[in-house]
C-alpha positions in Angstrom: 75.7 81.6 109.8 75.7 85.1 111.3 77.2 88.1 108.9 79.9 90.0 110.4 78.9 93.4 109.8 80.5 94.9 113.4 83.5 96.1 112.1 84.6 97.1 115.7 84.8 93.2 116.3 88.1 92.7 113.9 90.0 95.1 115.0 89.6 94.0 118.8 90.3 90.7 117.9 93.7 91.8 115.8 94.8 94.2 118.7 95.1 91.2 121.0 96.9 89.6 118.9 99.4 92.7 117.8 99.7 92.9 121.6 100.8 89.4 122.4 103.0 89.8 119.4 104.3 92.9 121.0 105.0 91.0 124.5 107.3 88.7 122.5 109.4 91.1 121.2 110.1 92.9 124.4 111.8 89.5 125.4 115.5 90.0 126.2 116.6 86.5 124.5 120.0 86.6 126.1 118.2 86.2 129.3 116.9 82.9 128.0 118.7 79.5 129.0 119.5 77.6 126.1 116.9 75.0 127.0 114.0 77.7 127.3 115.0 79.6 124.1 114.9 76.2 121.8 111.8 75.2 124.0 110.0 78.9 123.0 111.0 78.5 119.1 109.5 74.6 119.0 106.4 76.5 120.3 106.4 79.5 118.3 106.5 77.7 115.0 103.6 76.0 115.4 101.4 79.1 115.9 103.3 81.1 113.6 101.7 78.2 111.2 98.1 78.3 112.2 99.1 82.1 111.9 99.8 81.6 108.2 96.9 79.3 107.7 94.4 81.6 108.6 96.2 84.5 106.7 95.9 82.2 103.8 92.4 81.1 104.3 91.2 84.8 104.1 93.3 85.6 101.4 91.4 82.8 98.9 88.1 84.3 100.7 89.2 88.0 99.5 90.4 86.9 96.4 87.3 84.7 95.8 85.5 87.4 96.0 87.6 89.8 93.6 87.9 92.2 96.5 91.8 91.6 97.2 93.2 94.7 95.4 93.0 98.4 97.0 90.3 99.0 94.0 88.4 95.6 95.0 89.1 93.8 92.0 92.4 93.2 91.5 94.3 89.9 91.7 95.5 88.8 95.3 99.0 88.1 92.7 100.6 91.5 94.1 100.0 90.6 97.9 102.4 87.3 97.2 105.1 88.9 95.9 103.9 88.2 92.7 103.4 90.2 89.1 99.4 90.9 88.8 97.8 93.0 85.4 99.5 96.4 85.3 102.6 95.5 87.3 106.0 95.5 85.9 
């Protein structure tokens, strides 16, 4: 497996996605028929799970790793909302 040490590769990869994410919100809805509007949210869902998947995915990577706090050892318990060492 090859290492990922071009950093210029993620954020290329996240800008088309911010961008496509982008394109959706410059939607006017209330242009949408009724039937294209339910058609787009029964599409939408979907990848807004894979989205979540893959978010998940690299969190337990991060985490694994004890690199998911801003001082790379921290619990990944702050970044879901919950109560890590220190907090509260």
């Amino acid at each position: 497996m090859e290492s990922n040490t071009d950093s210029t590769q993620r954020p290329a990869r996240f800008a088309a996605l911010a961008a496509a994410i982008n394109d959706l919100d410059s939607d006017d809805l209330q242009q949408l028929t009724d039937t294209a509007a339910a058609d787009e949210v029964m599409e939408l869902r979907p990848l807004v799970e894979q989205l979540e998947g893959q978010w998940l995915k690299r969190l337990a990577g991060v985490d694994g790793r004890g690199a998911a706090g801003p001082n790379r050892t921290a619990s990944s318990a702050p970044w879901l909302g919950g109560c890590g060492p220190g907090c509260g």
